[in-house]
LOVEXKE-651129 format. One record per atom (N, C-alpha, C, O, CB): x negated, z negated, y negated; residue in three letters. Coordinates in steps of 0.001 Angstrom, whole numbers, plus 500000, padded with zeros to 6 digits. Each point is the difference from the previous one (the first is absolute). Glycine has a CB too. Layout:
XZYALA ...
This chain:
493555667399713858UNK 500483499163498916UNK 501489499729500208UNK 500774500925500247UNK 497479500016498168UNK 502220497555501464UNK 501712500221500051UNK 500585500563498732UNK 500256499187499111UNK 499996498789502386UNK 499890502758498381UNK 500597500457498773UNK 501552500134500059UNK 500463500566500990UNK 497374500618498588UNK 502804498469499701UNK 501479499663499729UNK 500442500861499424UNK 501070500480500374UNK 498841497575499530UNK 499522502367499152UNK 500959501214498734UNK 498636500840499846UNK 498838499629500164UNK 503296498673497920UNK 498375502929501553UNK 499141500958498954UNK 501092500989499424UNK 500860500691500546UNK 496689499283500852UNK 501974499767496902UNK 501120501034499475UNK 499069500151498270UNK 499042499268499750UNK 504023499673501958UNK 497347501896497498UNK 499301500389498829UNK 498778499618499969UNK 499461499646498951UNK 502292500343499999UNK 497589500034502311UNK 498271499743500191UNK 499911497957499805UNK 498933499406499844UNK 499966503801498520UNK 501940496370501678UNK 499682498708500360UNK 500375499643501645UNK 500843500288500851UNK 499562499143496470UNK 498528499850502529UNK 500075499253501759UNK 500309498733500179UNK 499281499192499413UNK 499064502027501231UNK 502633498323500083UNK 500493498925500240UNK 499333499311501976UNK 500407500544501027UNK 502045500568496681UNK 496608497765502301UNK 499699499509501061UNK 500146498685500281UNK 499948499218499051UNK 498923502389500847UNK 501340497874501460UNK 500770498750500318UNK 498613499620501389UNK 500239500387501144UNK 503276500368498078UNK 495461498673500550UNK 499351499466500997UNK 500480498841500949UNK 500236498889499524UNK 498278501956498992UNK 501627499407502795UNK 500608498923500753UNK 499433498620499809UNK 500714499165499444UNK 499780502529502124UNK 498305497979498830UNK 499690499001499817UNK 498893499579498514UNK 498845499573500001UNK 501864500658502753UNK 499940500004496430UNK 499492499736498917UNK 499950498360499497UNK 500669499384500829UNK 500077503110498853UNK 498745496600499328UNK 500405498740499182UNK 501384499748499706UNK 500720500978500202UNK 497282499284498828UNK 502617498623500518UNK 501291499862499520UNK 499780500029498376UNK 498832499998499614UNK 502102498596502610UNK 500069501433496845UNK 500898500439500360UNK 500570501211500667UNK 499290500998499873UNK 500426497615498817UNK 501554501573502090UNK 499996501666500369UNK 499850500915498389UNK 500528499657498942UNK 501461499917503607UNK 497246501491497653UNK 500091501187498777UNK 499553500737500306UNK 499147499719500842UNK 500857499518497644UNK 500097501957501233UNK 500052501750500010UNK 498957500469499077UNK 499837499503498886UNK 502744500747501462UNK 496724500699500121UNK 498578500487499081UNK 500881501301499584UNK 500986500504500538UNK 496271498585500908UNK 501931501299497264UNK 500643501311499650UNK 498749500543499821UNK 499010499271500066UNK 503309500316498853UNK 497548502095500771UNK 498940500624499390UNK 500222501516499106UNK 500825500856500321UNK 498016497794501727UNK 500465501418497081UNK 500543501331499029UNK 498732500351499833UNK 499384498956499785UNK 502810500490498825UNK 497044501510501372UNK 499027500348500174UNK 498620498884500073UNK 499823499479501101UNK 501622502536497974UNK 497578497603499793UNK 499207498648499934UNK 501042499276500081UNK 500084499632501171UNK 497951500718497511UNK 503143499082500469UNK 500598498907500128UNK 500392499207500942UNK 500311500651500997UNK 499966500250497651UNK 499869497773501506UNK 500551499210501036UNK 500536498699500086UNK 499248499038499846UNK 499493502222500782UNK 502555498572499615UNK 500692498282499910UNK 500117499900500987UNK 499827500760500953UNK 501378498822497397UNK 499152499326501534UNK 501133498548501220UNK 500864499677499289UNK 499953499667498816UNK 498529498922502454UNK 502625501520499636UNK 501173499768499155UNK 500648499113500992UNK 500376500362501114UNK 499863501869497397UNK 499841496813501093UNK 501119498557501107UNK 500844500033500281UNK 500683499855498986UNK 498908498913500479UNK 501070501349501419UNK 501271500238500287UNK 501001498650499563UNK 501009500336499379UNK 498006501389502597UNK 500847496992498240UNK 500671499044499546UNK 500280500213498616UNK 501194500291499928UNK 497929498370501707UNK 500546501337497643UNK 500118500197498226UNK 498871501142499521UNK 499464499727498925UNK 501219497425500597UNK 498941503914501032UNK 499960500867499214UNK 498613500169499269UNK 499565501050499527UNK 502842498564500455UNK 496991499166500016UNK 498997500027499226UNK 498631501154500309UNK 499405500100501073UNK 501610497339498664UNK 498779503155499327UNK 498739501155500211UNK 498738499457499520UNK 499783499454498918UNK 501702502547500694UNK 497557498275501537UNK 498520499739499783UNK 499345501381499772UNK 500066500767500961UNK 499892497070500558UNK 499341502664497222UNK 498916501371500166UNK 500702500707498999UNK 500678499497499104UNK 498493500757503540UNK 500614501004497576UNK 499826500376498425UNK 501091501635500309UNK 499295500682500744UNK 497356497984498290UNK 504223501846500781UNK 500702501573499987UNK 500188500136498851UNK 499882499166499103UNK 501280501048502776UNK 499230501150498057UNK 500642500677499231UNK 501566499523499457UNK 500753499883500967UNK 497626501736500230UNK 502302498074497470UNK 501407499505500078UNK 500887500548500688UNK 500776499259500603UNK 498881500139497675UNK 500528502418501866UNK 500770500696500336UNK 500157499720501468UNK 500980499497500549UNK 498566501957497568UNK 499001499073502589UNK 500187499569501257UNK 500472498872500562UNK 500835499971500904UNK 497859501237498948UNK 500462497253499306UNK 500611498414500489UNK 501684500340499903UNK 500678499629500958UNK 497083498433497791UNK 502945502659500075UNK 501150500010500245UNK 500739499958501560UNK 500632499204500694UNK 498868501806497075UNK 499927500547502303UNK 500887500704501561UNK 499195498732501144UNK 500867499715500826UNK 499254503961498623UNK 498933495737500769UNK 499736499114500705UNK 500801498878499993UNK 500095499255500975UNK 498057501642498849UNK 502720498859498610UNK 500537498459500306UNK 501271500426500266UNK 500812499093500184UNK 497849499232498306UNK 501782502911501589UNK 501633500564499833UNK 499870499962501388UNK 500945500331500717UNK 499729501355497043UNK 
């Protein structure tokens, strides 16, 4: 898996050849977004606390 980050049990992954726009998958246990890197926008469903430390 490319995985980019792991820290307070969330996982941060960056697939090379993925769709556009570029964006970053996260995961917290079931949970799971896309988060866009151009503006930010999140697809899927986390926890607030965690989406926090993901958008910080």
């Amino acid at each position: 898996m490319p995985e980019i980050s792991r820290f307070l049990g969330i996982v941060i992954a960056m697939y090379y050849r993925e769709h556009n726009p570029p964006h970053f998958h996260a995961r917290y246990g079931s949970y799971q977004v896309i988060v866009h890197i151009s503006d930010g926008v999140v697809e899927g469903r986390f926890p607030r606390r965690a989406l926090a430390h993901v958008m910080e």
